[in-house]
C-alpha positions as CSV (number, residue, x, y, z in Angstrom):
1,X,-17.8,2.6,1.0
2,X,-20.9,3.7,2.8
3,X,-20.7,6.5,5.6
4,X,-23.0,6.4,8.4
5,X,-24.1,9.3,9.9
6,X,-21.7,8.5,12.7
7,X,-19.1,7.2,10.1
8,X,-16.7,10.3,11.5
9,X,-17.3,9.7,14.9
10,X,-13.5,8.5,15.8
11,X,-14.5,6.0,18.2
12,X,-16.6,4.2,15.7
13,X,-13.1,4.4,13.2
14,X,-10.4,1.7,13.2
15,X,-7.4,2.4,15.0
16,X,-5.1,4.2,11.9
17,X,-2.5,1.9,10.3
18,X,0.7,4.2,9.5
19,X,2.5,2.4,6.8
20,X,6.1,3.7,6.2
21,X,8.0,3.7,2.8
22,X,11.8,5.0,4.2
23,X,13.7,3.5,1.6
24,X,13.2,5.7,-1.3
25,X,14.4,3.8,-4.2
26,X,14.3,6.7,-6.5
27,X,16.5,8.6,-4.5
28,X,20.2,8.1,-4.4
29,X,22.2,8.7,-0.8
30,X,23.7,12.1,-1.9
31,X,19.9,13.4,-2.7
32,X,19.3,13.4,1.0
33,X,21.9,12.3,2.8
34,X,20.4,12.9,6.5
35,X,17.4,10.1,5.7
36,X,18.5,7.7,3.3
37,X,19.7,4.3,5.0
38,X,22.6,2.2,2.9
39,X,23.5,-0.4,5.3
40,X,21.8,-3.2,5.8
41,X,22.6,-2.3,9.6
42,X,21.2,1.3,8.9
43,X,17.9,0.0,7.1
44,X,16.8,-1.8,9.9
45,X,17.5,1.0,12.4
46,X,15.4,3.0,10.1
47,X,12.5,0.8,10.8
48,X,12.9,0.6,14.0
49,X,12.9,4.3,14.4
50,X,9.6,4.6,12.0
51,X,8.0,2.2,14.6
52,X,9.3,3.6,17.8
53,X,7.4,6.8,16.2
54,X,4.2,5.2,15.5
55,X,4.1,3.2,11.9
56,X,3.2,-0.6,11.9
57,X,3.6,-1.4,8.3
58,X,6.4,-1.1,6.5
59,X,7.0,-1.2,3.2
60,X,10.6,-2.7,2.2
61,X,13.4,-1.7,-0.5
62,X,16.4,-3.0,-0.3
63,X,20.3,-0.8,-1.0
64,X,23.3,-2.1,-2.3
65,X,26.4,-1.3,-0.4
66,X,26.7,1.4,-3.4
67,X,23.5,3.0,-2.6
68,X,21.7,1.8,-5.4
69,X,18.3,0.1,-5.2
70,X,18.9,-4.0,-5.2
71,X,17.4,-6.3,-7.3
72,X,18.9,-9.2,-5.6
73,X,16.6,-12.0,-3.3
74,X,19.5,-12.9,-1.4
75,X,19.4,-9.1,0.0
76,X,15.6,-8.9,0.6
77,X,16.2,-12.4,2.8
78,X,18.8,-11.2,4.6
79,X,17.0,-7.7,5.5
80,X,13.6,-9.4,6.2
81,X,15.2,-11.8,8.4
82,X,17.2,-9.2,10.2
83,X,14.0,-6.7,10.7
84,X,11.9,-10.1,12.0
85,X,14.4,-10.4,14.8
86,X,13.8,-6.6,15.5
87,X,10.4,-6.2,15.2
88,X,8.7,-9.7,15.0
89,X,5.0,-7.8,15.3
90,X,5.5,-5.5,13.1
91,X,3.6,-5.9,9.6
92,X,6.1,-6.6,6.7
93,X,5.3,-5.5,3.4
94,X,8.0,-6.1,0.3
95,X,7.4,-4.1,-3.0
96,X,6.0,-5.6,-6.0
97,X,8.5,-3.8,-8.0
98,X,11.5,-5.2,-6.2
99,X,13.2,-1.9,-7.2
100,X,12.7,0.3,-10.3
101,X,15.9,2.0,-10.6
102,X,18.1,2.2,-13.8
103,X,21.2,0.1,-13.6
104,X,23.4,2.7,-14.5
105,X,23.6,6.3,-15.8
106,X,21.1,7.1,-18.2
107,X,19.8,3.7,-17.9
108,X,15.5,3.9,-18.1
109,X,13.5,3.6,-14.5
110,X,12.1,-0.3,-14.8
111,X,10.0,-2.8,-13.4
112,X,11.6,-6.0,-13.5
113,X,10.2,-8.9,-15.2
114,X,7.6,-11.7,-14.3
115,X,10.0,-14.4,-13.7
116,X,11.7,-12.0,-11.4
117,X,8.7,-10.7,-9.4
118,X,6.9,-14.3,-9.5
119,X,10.0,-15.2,-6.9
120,X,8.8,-12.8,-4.4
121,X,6.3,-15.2,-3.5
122,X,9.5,-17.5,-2.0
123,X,11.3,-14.9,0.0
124,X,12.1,-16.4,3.1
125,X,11.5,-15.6,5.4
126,X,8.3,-14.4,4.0
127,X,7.1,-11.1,4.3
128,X,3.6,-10.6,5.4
129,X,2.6,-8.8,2.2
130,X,3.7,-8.1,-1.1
131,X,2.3,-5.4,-3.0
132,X,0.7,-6.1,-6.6
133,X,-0.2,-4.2,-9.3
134,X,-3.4,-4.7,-11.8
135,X,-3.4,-3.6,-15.3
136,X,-0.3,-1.8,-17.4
137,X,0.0,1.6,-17.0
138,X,2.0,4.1,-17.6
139,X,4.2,5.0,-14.4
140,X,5.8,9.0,-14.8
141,X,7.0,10.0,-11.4
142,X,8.2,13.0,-12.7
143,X,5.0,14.5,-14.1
144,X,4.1,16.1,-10.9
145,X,7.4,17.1,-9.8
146,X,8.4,20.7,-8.9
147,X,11.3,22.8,-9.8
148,X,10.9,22.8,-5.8
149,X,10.7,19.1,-5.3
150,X,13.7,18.1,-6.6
151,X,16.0,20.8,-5.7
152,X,19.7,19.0,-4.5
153,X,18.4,15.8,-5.9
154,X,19.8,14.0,-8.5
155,X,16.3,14.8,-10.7
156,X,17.3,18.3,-11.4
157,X,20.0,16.4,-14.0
158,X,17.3,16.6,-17.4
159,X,19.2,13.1,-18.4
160,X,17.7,11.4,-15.0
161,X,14.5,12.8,-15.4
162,X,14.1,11.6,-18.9
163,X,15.4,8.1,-17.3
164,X,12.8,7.8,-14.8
165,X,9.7,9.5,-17.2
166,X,9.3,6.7,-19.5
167,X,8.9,4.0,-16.5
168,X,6.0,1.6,-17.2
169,X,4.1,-0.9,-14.5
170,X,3.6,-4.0,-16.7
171,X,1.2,-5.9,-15.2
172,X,-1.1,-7.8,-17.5
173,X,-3.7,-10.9,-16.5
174,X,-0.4,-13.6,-17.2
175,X,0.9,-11.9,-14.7
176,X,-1.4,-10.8,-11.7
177,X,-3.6,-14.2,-11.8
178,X,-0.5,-16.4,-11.9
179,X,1.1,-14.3,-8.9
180,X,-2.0,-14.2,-7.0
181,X,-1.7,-17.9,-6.9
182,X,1.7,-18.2,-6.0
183,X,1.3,-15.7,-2.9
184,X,-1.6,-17.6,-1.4
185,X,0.4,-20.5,-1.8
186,X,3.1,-19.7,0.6
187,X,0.8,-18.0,2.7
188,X,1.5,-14.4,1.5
189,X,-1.4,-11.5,1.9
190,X,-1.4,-9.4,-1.7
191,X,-1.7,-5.6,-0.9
192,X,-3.6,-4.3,-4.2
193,X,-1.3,-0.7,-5.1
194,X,-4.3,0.9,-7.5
195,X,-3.9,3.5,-9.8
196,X,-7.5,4.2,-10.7
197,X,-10.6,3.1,-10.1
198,X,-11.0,1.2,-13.5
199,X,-8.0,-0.9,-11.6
200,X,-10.2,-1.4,-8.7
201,X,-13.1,-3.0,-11.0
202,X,-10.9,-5.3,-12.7
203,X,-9.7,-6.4,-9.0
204,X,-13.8,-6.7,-8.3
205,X,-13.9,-8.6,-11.2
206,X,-10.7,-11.1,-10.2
207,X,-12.8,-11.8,-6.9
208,X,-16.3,-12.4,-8.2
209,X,-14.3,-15.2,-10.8
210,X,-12.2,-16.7,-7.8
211,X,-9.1,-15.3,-8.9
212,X,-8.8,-13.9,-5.4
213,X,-10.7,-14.7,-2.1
214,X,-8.9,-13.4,0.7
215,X,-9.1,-9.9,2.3
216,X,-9.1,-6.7,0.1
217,X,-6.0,-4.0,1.3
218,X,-5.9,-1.9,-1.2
219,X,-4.1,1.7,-1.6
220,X,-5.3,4.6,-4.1
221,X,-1.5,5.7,-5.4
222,X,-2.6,9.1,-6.6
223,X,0.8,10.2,-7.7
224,X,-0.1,11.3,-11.5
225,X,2.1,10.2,-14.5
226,X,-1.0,7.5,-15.5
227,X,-2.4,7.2,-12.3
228,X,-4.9,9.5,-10.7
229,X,-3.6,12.9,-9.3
230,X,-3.7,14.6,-5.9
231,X,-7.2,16.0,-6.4
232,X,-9.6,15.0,-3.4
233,X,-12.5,14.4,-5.6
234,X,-10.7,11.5,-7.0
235,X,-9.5,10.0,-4.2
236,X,-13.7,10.5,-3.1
237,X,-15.0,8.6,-5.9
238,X,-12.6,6.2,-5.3
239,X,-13.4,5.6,-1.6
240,X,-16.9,5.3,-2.5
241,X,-16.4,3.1,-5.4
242,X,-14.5,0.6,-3.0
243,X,-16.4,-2.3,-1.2
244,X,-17.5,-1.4,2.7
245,X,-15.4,-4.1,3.9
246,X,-12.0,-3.3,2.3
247,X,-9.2,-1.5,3.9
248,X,-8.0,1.4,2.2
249,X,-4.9,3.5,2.4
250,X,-4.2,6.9,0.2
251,X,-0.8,7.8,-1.0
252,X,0.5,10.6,-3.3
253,X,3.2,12.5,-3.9
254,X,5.9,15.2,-2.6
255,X,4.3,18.2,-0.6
256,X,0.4,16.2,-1.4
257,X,0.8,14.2,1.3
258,X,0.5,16.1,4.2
259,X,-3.2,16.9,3.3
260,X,-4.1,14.2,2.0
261,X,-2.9,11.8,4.8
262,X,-4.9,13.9,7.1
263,X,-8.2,13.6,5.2
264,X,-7.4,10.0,5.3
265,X,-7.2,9.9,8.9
266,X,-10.4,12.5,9.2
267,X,-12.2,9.6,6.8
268,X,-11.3,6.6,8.9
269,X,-9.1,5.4,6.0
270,X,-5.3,4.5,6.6
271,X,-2.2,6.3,5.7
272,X,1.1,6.0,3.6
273,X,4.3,8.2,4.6
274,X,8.3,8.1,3.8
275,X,10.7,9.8,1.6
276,X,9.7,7.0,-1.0
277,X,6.3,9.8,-1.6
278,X,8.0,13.0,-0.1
279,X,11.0,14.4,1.3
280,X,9.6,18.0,2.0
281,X,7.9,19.6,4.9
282,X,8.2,23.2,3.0
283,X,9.4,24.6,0.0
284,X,13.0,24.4,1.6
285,X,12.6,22.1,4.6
286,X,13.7,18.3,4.2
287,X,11.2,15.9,5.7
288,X,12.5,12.4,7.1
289,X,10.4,9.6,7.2
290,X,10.6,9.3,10.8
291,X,9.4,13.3,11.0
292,X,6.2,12.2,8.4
293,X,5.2,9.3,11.0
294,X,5.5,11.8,13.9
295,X,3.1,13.8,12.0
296,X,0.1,11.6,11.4
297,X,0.6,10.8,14.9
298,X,-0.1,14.2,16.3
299,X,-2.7,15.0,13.3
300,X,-4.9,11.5,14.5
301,X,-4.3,12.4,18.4
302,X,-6.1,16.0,17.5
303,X,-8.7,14.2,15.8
304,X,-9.0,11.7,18.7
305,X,-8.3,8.9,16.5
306,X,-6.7,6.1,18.0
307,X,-3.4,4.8,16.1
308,X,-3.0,1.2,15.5
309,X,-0.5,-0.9,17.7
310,X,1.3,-3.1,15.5
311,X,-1.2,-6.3,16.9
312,X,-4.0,-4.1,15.9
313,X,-2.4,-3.6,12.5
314,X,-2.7,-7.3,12.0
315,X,-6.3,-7.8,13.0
316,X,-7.2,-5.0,10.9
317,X,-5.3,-5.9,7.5
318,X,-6.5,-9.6,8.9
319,X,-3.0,-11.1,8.2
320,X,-3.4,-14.7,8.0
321,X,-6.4,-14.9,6.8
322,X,-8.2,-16.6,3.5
323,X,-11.4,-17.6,2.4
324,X,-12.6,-20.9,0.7
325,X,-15.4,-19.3,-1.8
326,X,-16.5,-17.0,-4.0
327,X,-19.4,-16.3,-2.0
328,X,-17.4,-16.2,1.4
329,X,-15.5,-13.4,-0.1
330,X,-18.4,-11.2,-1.5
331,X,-20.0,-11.6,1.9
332,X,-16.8,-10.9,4.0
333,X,-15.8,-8.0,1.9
334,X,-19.7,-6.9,2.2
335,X,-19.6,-7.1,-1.4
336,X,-23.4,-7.9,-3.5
337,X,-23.5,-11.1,-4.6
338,X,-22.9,-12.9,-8.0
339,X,-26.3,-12.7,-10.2
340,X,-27.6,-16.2,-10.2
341,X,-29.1,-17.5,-13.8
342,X,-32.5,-16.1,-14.7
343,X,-32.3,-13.7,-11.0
344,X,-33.2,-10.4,-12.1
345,X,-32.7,-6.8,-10.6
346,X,-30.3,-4.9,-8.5
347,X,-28.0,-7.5,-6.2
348,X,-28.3,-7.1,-2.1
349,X,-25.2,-8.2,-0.2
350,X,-25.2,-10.6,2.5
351,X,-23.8,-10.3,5.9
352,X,-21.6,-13.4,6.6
353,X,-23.1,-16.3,7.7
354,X,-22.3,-16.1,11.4
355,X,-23.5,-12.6,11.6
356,X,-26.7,-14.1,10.1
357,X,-26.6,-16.5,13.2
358,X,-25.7,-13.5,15.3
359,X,-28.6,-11.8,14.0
360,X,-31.9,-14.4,13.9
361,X,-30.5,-15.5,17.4
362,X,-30.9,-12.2,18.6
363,X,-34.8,-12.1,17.3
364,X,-35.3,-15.1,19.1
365,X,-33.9,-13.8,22.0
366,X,-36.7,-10.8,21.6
367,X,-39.6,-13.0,19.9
């Protein structure tokens, strides 16, 4: 991304997208009893609460009646259908991982298989996203975490820990192209969940083969473990690495996010909150998800950046939208061009083709 000299300005930033993860899969009810919705009743008033305070995106778990993450379809249809009746505007995003918890005690933290997440793309009725992840990698939640962070949560138990350290995100091509497929076929916006920015390139690299030509929302999760960290100058060469007309998000971990959701806001990017990151405020204060949102709120309103509305959400992640070409999608995404055979030296982007109208109609108008 490119940054003007008025790139900071916060009237020449999009209006901030709050996305809102208040399901918390890792977490059981006991952990944090005051924020963790079991119902399927008290999940959607969750949401609603998260967007009464501010958030527009939400990203969706689904509990069991036992307070265990679900890996059953039949649930995620019944809550998405329940939360389109409550908040029909609101932009729905379902988790790529369906739901990484063990089965049982001292089962291992696991993403299910292909087969499994291939069937997101048939939810109905269908979410507006589904997040997708590019390349295996190692996935450690614990690595980061605190004697601090998981005080009164079930991760102070060395046998859960162990559990969740060894989770892996298996994602390899057979997996990503065929599911990028499947997704555009029912009509379903991918929301790219990035670990690095050698995960970014090979998502530059699915575009510029016609893997994928749609809009690029894409999120750094700098939560350590075999992602990137919490340290700012990764999440800078990151943001500069990504192409100028992408929407990006940052998320990390536990007491990270605070800061860094407010140099996302300060940057003109967009923000990730919910217990699903963090649950503290301080070393000894719980912090809800509905508290987080409030947060970013007040953070953006000192900054005098607007927040998104939940139709503004849309236009931004441009819901709905797809493009027929290769070149359409280098151009939309303000992305340089594929090299041509024989064409030598560095590649200039193009503006798309109706701003290139907009533009030698405008010399005219001057000539």
């Amino acid at each position: 991304m490119h940054f003007a000299d008025d790139a900071l300005l916060p009237e020449n930033q999009d209006e901030l997208i709050i996305n809102v993860a208040p399901y918390g899969p890792e977490w059981l009810p006991g952990d944090f009893p005051e924020d963790i919705a079991v119902t399927l009743d008290e999940q959607v008033q969750k949401a609603v609460d998260c967007y009464n305070a501010g958030a527009t995106s939400l990203h969706i778990h689904v509990r069991e009646a036992d307070g265990k993450g679900s890996k059953r379809l039949s649930m995620f249809n019944e809550l998405l259908a329940r939360l389109r009746d409550r908040l029909p505007k609101m932009v729905l995003q379902v988790g790529g991982s369906i739901s990484f918890s063990p089965e049982g005690e001292g089962d291992e933290a696991r993403w299910l298989g292909y087969d499994t997440r291939h069937m997101l793309a048939e939810l109905t009725p269908k979410p507006d996203q589904v997040t997708i992840a590019i390349n295996t990698v190692q996935m450690n939640i614990t690595e980061l975490l605190t004697a601090d962070d998981v005080r009164g949560t079930q991760f102070e138990n060395p046998a859960v820990c162990s559990a969740w350290r060894e989770m892996t995100v298996d994602a390899t091509p057979s997996f990503y192209v065929e599911h990028l497929k499947r997704l555009r076929a029912n009509g379903i916006q991918p929301y790219f969940m990035l670990a690095d920015i050698a995960q970014l390139e090979s998502v530059e690299r699915l575009i510029r083969a016609g893997h994928y030509m749609g809009p690029l929302n894409h999120s750094l999760v700098a939560i350590g473990g075999g992602a990137v960290g919490p340290d700012p100058f990764n999440a800078m060469d990151y943001i500069r690495k990504s192409p100028q007309g992408s929407i990006l998000q940052l998320e990390t971990i536990m007491r990270s996010v605070p800061p860094t959701m407010a140099m996302a806001i300060a940057l003109g990017l967009h923000v990730r909150v919910g217990i699903e990151d963090n649950i503290w405020k301080s070393r000894t204060e719980r912090f809800t998800s509905v508290q987080q949102v409030e947060q970013v709120v007040r953070i953006a309103r000192e900054l005098g950046r607007d927040v998104a509305s939940a139709d503004d959400a849309r236009r931004i992640l441009k819901i709905g939208t797809w493009y027929d070409s290769v070149d359409e999608t280098l151009a939309a995404l303000g992305m340089s061009p594929n090299r041509k055979p024989g064409q030598r030296g560095f590649l200039v982007g193009q503006a798309p083709q109706a701003n290139l109208k907009a533009a030698a109609a405008r010399v005219a108008e001057y000539a």
